[in-house]
LUMLUMMAR-461619 format. One record per residue (C-alpha): residue in one letter; x, z, y. Coordinates in pm, whole numbers, padded with zeros to 5 digits, always signed. Example, Ala and Ser with C-alpha at 12.3 -4.5 7.8 and 13.67 -1.06 7.14 Angstrom:
// LUMLUMMAR-461619
A+01230+00780-00450 S+01367+00714-00106 
// end
This chain:
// LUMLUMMAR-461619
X+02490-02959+01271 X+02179-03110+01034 X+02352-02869+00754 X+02351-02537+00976 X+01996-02625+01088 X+01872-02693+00728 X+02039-02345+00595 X+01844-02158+00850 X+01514-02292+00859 X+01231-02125+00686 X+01162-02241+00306 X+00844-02400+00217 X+00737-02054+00050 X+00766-01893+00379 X+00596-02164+00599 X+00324-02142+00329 X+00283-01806+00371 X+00311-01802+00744 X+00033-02063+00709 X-00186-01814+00534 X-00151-01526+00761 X-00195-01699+01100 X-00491-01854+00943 X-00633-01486+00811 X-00576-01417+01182 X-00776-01713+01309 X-01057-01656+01063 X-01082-01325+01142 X-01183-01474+01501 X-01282-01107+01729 X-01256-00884+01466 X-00850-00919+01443 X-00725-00561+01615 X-00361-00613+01518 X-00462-00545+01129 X-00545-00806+00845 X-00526-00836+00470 X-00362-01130+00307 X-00333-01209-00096 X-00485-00783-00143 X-00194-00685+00097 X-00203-00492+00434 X-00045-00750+00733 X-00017-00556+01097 X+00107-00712+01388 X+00460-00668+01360 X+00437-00919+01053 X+00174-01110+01175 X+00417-01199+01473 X+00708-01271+01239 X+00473-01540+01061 X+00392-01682+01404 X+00739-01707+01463 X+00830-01896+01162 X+00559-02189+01253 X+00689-02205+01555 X+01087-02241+01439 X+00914-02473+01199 X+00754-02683+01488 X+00418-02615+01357 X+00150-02463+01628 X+00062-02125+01544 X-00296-02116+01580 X-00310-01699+01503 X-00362-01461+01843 X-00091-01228+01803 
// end
């Protein structure tokens, strides 16, 4: 079971850059309407939410408000 769980859970690249977006959605605090830009690229809420996901299949807390 440890092998089927390892083969699907996310890589460190993509917890790393869940980490970034939820925390370009935290620092944009108010201002976040569903839109953000992370590393000069456009993030909307559709991958915002699949970033929140990934912390959370991670067991990290996803501190973003989707």
């Amino acid at each position: 079971m440890e092998v089927i769980n390892a083969a699907f859970a996310p890589t460190e690249a993509e917890l790393a850059w869940a980490r970034k977006v939820a925390a370009a959605v935290e620092a944009a605090g108010a201002a976040y309407r569903g839109v953000i830009v992370v590393d000069g690229k456009m993030v909307d809420k559709p991958v915002v939410d699949r970033a929140l996901r990934t912390l959370g299949a991670a067991g990290e807390a996803a501190g973003g408000k989707a």
